[in-house]
C-alpha positions in Angstrom: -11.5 21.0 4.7 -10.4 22.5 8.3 -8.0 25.8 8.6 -5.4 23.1 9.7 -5.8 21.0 6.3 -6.2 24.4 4.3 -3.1 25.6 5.3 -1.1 23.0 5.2 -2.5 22.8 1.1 -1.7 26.4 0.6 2.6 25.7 2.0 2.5 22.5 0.0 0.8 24.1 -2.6 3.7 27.1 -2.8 6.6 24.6 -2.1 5.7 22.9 -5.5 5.6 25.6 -7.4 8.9 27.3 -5.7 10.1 24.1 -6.9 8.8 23.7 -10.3 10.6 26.5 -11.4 13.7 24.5 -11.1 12.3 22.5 -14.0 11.2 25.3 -16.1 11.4 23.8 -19.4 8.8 21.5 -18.0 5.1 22.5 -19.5 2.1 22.0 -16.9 -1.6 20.2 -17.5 -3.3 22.9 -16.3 -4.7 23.7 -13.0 -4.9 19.8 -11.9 -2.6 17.2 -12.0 -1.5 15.5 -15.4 -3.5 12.6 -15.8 -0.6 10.2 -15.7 0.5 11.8 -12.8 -0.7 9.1 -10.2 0.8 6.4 -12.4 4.3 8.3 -12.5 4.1 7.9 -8.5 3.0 4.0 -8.7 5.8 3.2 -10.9 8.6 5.4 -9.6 7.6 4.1 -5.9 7.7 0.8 -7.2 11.4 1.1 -9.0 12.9 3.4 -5.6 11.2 0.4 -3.2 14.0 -1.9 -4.7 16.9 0.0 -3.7 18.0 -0.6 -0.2 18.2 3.3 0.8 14.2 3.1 0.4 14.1 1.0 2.7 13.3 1.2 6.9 14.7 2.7 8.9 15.1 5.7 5.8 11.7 7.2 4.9 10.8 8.3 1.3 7.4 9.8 -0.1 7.0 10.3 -4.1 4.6 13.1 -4.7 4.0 13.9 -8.7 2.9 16.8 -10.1 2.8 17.7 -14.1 5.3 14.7 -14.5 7.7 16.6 -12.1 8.3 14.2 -9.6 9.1 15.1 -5.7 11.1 13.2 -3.2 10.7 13.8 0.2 12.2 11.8 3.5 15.1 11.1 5.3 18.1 8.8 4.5 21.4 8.3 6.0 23.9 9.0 3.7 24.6 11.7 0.3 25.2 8.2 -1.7 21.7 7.1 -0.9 20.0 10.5 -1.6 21.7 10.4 -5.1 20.8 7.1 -5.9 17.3 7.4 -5.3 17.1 10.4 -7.1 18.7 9.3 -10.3 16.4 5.5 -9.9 13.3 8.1 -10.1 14.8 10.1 -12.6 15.2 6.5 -15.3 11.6 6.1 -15.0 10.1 6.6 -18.3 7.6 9.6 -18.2 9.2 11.7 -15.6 10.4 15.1 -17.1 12.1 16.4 -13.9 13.2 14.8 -10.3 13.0 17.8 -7.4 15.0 15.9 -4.7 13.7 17.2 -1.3 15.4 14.0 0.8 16.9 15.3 4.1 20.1 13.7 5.2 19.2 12.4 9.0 21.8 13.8 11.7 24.8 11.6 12.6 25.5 12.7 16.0 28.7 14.4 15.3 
């Protein structure tokens, strides 16, 4: 892994823990991933992928840790940032939804 690739591990790394402690009640798998973790990401991608703020030109990643799931992107409006996040958060399995979306600049 290069210094580049390192780094940018070690601010992700500290961004999802900063986070996590907004969903403290939430218990951890250890030092990895939970197991299920990926298949949280499948099926919440798969439910937020129906909704049309998911869709282009809005940008959304689904990241998973300990069944804490992470959105990240950029959608136009507050509406559409809400949505997505409570969609993720009727997923069976997820525990807590940390709602990174950006709103994307309007021009005014």
């Amino acid at each position: 892994m290069g210094k580049q690739s390192r780094g940018f591990a070690m601010v992700l790394a500290g961004v999802l823990v900063a986070a996590v402690a907004g969903c403290a009640s939430v218990g951890t798998c250890g030092l990895g991933a939970c197991p299920e973790d990926a298949k949280l990401t499948a099926s919440v991608w798969e439910t937020l992928k129906l909704h049309a703020a998911a869709q282009p030109p809005n940008l959304i990643h689904v990241q998973t840790l300990n069944h804490v799931v992470f959105l990240r992107g950029q959608v136009d409006t507050d509406p559409e940032r809400l949505s997505l996040e409570e969609a993720a958060r009727g997923v069976a399995g997820v525990k807590c939804v940390e709602d990174l979306i950006n709103l994307s600049f309007q021009g005014h």
